[in-house]
C-alpha positions as CSV (number, residue, x, y, z in Angstrom):
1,X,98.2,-23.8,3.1
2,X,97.5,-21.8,6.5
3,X,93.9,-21.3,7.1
4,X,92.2,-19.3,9.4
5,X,91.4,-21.3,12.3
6,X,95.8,-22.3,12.1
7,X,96.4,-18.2,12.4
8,X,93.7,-18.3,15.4
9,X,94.9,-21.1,17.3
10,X,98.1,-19.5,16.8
11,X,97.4,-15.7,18.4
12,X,95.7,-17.6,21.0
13,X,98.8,-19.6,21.9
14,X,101.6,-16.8,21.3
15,X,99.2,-14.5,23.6
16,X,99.1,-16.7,26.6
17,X,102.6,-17.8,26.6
18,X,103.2,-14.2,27.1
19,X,101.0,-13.6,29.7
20,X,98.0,-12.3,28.4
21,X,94.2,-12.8,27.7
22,X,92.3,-13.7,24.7
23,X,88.1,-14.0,24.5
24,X,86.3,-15.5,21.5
25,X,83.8,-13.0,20.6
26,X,79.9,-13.4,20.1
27,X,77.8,-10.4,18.6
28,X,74.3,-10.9,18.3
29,X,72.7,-8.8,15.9
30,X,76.0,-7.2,14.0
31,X,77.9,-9.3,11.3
32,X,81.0,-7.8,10.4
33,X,82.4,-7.6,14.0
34,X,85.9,-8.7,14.8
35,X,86.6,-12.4,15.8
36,X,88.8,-12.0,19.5
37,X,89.6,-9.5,22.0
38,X,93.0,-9.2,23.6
39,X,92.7,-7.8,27.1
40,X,93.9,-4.8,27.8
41,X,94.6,-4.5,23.5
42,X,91.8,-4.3,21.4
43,X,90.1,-6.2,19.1
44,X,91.4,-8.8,16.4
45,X,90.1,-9.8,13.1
46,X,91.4,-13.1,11.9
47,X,92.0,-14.2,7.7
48,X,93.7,-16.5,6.1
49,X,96.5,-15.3,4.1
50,X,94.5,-15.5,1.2
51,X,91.1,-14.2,2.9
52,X,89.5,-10.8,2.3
53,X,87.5,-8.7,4.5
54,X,84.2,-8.3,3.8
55,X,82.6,-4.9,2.9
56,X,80.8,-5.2,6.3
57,X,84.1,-6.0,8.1
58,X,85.6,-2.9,6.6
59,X,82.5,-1.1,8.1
60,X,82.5,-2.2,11.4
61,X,85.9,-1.9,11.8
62,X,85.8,1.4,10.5
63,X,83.3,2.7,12.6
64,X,85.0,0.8,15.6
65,X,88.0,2.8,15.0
66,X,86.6,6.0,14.9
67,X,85.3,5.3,18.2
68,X,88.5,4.8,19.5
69,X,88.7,1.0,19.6
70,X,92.4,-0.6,18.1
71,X,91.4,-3.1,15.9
72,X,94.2,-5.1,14.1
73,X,93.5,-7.5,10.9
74,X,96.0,-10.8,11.6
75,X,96.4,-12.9,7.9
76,X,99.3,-15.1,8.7
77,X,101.5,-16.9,11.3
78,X,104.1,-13.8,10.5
79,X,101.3,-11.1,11.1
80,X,100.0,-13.2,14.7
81,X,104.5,-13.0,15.5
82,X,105.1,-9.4,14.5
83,X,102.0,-8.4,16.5
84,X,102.3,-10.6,19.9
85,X,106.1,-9.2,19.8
86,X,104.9,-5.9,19.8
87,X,102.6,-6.5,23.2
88,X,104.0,-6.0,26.9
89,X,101.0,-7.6,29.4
């Protein structure tokens, strides 16, 4: 079974072998915020492929949209591959 930190350790590998950035984020005060930032991307928001977002993840990504910010929601090694592809750093 894949679990979250596997889909994690896996966007943070696939994005550096091709060339790019990725930050662990840290929001004081806010729950519901997404878990990394790809430079020069947007945001991510990590789950297993069995996890669920929260009804304050939907908010905050919600309202993190609206203000213009990309933010993706990544649930499997497949998801991480299809998305990484898709990048040009």
């Amino acid at each position: 079974m894949t679990r979250e930190s596997d889909v994690e350790k896996h966007l943070i590998k696939r994005i550096r072998e091709k060339g790019g950035e990725v930050r662990k984020a840290r929001w004081l005060g806010i729950d519901g915020c997404p878990d990394r930032r790809v430079l020069g991307v947007g945001w991510v928001e990590l789950k297993s492929p069995t996890g669920e977002l929260s009804i304050r993840q939907l908010r905050e990504i919600e309202k993190m949209r609206k203000h213009g910010e990309r933010v993706d929601v990544l649930c499997s090694i497949r998801d991480v591959d299809n998305y990484v592809n898709g990048l040009v750093f």
